[in-house]
C-alpha positions as a Markdown table, in Angstrom:
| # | Residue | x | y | z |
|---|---|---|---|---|
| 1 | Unk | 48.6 | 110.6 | 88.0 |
| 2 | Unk | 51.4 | 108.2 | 87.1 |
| 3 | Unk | 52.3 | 109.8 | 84.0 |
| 4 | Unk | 52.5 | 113.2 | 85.7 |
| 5 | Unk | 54.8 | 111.1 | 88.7 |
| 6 | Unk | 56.7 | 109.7 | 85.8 |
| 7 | Unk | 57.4 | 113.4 | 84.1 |
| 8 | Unk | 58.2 | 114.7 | 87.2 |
| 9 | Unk | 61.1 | 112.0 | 87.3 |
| 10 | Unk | 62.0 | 112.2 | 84.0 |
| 11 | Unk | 62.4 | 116.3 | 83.7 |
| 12 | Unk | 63.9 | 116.5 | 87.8 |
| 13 | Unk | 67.3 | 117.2 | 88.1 |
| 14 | Unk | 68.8 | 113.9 | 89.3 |
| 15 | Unk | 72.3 | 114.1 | 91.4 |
| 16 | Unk | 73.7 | 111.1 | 90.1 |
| 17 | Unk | 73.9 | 113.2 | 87.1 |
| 18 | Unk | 76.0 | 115.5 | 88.2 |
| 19 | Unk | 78.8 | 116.4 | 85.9 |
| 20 | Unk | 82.4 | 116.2 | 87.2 |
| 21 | Unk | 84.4 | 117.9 | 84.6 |
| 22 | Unk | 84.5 | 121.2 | 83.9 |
| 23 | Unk | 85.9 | 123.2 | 80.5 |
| 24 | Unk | 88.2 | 125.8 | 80.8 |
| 25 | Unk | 86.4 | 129.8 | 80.6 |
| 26 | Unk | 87.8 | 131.9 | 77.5 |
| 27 | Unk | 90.3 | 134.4 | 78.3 |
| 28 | Unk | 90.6 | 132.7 | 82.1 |
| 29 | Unk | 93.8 | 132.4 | 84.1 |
| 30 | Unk | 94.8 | 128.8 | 85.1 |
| 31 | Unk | 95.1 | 128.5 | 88.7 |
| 32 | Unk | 98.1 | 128.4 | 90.8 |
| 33 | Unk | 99.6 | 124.7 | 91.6 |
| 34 | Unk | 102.8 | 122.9 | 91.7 |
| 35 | Unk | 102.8 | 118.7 | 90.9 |
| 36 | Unk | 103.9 | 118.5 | 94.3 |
| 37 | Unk | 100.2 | 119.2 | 95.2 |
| 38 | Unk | 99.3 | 115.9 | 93.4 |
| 39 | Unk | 101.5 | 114.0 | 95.9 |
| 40 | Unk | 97.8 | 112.4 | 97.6 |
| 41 | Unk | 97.1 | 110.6 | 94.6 |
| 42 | Unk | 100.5 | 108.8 | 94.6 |
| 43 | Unk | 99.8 | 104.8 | 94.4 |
| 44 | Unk | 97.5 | 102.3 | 92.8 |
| 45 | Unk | 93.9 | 102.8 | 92.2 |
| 46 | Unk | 91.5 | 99.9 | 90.7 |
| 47 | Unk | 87.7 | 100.6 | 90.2 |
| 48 | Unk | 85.1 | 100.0 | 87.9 |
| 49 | Unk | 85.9 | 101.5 | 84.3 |
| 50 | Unk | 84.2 | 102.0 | 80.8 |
| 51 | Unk | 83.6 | 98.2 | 79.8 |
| 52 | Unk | 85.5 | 96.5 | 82.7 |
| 53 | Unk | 87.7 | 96.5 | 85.6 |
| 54 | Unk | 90.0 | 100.1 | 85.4 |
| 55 | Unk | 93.4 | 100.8 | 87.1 |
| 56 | Unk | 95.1 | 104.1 | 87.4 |
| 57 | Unk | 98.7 | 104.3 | 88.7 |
| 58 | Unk | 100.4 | 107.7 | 89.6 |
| 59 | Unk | 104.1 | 107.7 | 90.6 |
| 60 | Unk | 105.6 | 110.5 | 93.2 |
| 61 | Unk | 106.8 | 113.6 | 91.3 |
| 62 | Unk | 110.0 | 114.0 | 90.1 |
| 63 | Unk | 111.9 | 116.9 | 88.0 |
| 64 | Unk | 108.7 | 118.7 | 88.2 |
| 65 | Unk | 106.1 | 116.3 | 86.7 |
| 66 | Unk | 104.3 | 113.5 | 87.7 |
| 67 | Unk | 104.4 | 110.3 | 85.5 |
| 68 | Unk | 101.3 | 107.7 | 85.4 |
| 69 | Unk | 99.5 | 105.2 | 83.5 |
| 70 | Unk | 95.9 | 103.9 | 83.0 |
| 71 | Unk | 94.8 | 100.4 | 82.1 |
| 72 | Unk | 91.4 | 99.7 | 80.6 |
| 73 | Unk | 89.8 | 95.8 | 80.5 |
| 74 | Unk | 87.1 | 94.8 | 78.2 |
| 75 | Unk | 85.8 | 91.3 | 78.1 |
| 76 | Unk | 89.0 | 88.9 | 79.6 |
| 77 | Unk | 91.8 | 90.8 | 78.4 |
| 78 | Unk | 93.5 | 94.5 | 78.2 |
| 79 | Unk | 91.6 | 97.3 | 75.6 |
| 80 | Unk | 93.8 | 100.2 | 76.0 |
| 81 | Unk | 96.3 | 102.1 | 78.2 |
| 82 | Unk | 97.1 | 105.5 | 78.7 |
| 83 | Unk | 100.6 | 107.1 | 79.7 |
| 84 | Unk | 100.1 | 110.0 | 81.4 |
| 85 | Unk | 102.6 | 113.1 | 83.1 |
| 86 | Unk | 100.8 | 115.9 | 84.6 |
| 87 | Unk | 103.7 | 118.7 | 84.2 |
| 88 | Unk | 103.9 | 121.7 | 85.5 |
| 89 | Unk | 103.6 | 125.0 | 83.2 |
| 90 | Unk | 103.4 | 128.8 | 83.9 |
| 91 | Unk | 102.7 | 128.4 | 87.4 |
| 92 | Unk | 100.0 | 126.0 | 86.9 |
| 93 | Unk | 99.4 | 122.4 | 86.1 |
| 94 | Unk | 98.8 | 120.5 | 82.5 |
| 95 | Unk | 97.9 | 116.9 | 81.9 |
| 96 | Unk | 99.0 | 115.3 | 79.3 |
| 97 | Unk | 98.5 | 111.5 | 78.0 |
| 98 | Unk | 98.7 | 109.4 | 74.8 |
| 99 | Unk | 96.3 | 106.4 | 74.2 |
| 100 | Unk | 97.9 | 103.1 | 73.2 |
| 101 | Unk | 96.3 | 99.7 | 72.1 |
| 102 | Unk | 96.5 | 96.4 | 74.1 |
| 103 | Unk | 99.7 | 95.7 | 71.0 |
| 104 | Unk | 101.1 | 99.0 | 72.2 |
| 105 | Unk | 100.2 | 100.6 | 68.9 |
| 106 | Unk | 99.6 | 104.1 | 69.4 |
| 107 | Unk | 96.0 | 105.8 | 68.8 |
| 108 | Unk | 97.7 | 109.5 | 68.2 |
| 109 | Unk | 100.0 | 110.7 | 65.4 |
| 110 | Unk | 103.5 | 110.2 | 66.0 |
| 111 | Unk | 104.4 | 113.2 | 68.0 |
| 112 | Unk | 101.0 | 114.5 | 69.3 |
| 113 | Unk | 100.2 | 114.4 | 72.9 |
| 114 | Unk | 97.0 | 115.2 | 74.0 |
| 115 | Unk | 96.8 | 118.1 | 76.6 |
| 116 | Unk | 94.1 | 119.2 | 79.2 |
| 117 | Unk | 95.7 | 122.5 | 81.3 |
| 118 | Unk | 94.0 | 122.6 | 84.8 |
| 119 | Unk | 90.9 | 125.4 | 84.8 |
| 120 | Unk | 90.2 | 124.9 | 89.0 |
| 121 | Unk | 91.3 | 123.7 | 91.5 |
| 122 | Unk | 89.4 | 122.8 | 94.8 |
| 123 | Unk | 91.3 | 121.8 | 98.0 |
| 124 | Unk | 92.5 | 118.5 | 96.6 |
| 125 | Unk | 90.2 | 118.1 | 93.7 |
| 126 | Unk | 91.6 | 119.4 | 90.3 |
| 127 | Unk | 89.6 | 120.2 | 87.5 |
| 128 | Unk | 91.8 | 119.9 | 83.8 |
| 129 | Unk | 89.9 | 121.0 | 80.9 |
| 130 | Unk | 87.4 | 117.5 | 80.6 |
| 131 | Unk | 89.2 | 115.9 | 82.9 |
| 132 | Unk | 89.0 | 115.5 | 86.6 |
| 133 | Unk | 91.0 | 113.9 | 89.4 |
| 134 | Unk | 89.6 | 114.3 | 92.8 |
| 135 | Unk | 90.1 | 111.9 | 96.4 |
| 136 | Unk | 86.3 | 110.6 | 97.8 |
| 137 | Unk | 87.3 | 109.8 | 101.4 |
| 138 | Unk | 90.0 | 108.2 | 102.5 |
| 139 | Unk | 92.0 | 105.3 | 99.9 |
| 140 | Unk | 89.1 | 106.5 | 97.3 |
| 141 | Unk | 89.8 | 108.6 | 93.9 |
| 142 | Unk | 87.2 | 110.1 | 91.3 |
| 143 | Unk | 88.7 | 110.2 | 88.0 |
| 144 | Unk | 86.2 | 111.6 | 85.6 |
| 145 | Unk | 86.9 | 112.7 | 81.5 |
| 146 | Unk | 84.9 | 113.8 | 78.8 |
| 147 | Unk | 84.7 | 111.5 | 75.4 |
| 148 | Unk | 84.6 | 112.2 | 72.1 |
| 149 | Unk | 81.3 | 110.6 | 70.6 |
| 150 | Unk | 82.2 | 108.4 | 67.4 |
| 151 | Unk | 80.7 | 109.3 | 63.8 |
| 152 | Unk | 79.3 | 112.4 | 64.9 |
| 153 | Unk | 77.9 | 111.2 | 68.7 |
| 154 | Unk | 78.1 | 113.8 | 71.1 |
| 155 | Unk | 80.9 | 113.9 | 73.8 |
| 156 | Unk | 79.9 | 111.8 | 77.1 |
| 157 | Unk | 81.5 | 112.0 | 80.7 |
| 158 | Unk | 82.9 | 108.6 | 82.1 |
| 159 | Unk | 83.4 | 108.9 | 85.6 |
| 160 | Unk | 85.8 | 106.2 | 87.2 |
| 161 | Unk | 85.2 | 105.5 | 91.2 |
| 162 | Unk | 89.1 | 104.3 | 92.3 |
| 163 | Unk | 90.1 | 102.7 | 96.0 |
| 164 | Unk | 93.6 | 102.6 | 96.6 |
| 165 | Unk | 94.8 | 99.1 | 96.4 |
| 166 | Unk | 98.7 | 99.7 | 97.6 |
């Protein structure tokens, strides 16, 4: 009986598991938004991250984009940060971010930025390709993104839980 319990556990679909990114459908038009439509996430979010403490911080927009940055701890001091602008494109939304080391050293080649376009959009919650941002209640943020596995690991999602801080 316990190892039938204990199968039933192990092959049931388990909520917590849920994925929050989505991919973007060949051949599929991005939705419709403006970086206006971002304007709720505006402010300073802190949460739990990969190996430590996380912070996100998105500006207001301005000239049609939306500027930000992303801090990642590990162990007592700073891992990486991200610059981010989520810009507005074709009618629709793209954002895009470069990776930096604590020295400011930068993880891309020189001129390449990565680029996730939006593929949905639900009420607030918008869905870039492997990359989420969506409000949980009031002064709380999901942030989700898929990973690239290292040597040949599969891709994993992360999924950051925020509360606005300021």
């Amino acid at each position: 009986m316990k190892s039938l319990v204990l199968a039933l556990l192990i092959l049931a679909p388990l909520p917590a598991l849920a994925q929050e990114t989505r991919t973007a459908s060949p051949g599929a038009a991005p939705p419709q938004a403006r970086v206006e439509d971002l304007s709720w996430a505006v402010g300073n979010w802190e949460g739990e991250g990969i190996e430590g403490p996380a912070r996100e911080i998105y500006f207001r927009p301005m000239g049609g984009q939306m500027a930000g940055h992303f801090t990642q701890t590990r162990g007592d001091g700073i891992w990486f940060y991200e610059i981010v602008t989520i810009v507005e494109r074709s009618g629709s939304l793209v954002y895009r971010l470069r990776h930096f080391n604590a020295d400011l050293t930068a993880w891309e080649e020189r001129n390449v930025v990565r680029e996730f376009p939006l593929v949905a959009r639900e009420g607030n919650a918008f869905y870039f390709d492997g990359l989420t941002i969506r409000p949980d209640g009031p002064d709380h943020m999901v942030s989700a993104a898929r990973i690239r596995g290292r040597d040949g690991a599969p891709s994993r999602e992360v999924v950051f839980r925020y509360r606005r801080v300021r």
